[in-house]
C-alpha positions as CSV (number, residue, x, y, z in Angstrom):
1,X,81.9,113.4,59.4
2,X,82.1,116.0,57.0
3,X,85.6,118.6,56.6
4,X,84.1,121.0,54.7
5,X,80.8,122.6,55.1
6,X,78.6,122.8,52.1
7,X,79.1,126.5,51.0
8,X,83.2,125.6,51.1
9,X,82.3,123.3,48.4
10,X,80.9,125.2,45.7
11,X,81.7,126.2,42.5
12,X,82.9,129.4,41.7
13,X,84.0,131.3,38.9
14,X,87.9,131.6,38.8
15,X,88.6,135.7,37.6
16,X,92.3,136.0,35.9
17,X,93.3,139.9,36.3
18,X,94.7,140.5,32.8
19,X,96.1,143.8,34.3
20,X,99.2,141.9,36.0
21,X,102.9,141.4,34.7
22,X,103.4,139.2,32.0
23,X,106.6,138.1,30.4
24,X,106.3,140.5,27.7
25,X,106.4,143.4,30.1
26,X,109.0,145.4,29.6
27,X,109.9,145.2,33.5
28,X,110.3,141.5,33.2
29,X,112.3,141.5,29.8
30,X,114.6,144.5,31.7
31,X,114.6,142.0,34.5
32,X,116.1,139.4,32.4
33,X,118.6,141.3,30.5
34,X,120.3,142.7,33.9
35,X,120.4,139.0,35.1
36,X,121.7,137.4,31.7
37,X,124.3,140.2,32.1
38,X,124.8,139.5,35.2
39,X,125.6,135.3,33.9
40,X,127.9,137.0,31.4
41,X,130.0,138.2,34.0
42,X,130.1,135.3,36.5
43,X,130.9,133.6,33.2
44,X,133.8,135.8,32.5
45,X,135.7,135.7,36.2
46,X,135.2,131.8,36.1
47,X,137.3,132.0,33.1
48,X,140.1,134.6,34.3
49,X,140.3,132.3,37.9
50,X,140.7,129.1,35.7
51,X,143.8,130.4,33.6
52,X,145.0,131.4,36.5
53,X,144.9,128.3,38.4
54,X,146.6,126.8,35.0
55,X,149.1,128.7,35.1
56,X,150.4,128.9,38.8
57,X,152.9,126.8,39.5
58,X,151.8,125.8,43.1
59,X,148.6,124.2,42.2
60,X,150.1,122.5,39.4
61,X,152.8,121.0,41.6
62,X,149.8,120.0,44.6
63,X,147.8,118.8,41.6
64,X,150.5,116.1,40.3
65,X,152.0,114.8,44.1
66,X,149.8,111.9,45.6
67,X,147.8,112.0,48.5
68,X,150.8,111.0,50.5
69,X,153.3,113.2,49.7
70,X,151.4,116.3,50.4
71,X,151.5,115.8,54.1
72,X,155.4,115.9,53.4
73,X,155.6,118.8,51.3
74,X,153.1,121.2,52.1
75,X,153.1,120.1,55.7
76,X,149.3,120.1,56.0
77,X,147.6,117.2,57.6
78,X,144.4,115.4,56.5
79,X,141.2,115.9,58.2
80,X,140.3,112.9,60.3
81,X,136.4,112.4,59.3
82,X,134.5,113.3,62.5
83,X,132.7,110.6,64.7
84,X,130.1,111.2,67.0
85,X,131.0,110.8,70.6
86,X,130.0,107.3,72.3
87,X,126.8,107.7,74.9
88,X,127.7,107.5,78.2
89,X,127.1,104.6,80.3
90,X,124.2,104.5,82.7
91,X,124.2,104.7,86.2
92,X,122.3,102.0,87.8
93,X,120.0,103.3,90.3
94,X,120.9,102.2,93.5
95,X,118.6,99.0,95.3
96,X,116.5,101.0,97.9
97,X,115.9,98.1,101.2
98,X,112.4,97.8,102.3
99,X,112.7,99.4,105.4
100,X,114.3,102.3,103.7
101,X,111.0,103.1,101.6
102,X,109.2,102.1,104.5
103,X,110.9,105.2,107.0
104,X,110.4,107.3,103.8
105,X,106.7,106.5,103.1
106,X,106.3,107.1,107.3
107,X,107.8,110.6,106.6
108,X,106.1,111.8,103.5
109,X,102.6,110.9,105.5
110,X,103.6,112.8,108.5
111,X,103.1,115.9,107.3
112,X,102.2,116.2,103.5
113,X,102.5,119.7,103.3
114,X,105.8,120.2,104.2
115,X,108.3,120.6,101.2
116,X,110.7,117.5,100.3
């Protein structure tokens, strides 16, 4: 069984459009000045937030207490890791007598139209 018919299959000539953006476009170099820029400045606030974390005081004094001690100073309990909950149990279904199905099966032939 064939997936492609034969005209799928042929060869054909692959056209390039020469007429498209390349990356000596000035549009594409503009593009990547504004985000090298844009690098420059992430660059720059990562470097004011990290002398400032160097210098507070607080984060120095979290940094150097041990896992157990922050509880006791900062008053901030750990996380418990969360669990998913158990499944519940199953019901078992309830042993139906044989004259129980039988009264049933006497019902549902009475009249088989009628809703249940």
């Amino acid at each position: 069984m064939a997936f492609f018919s034969p005209e799928k299959l042929k060869r054909k000539k692959i056209e390039v459009d020469e007429s498209a953006i390349t990356s000596l476009s000035p549009k594409v170099q503009q593009r990547l000045d504004r985000i090298e820029g844009n690098y420059q400045q992430l660059d720059e606030i990562l470097a004011k937030l990290e002398s400032r974390m160097a210098a507070d005081d607080r984060l120095q004094a979290i940094e150097d207490t041990s896992p157990e001690d922050f509880e006791a100073t900062f008053g901030v309990k750990k996380k418990l890791k969360w669990r998913t909950p158990k499944p519940k149990k199953k019901r078992r279904k309830k042993k139906v007598s044989v004259s129980a199905k039988s009264k049933a099966s006497d019902q549902s032939s009475v009249d088989p139209k009628k809703p249940r």
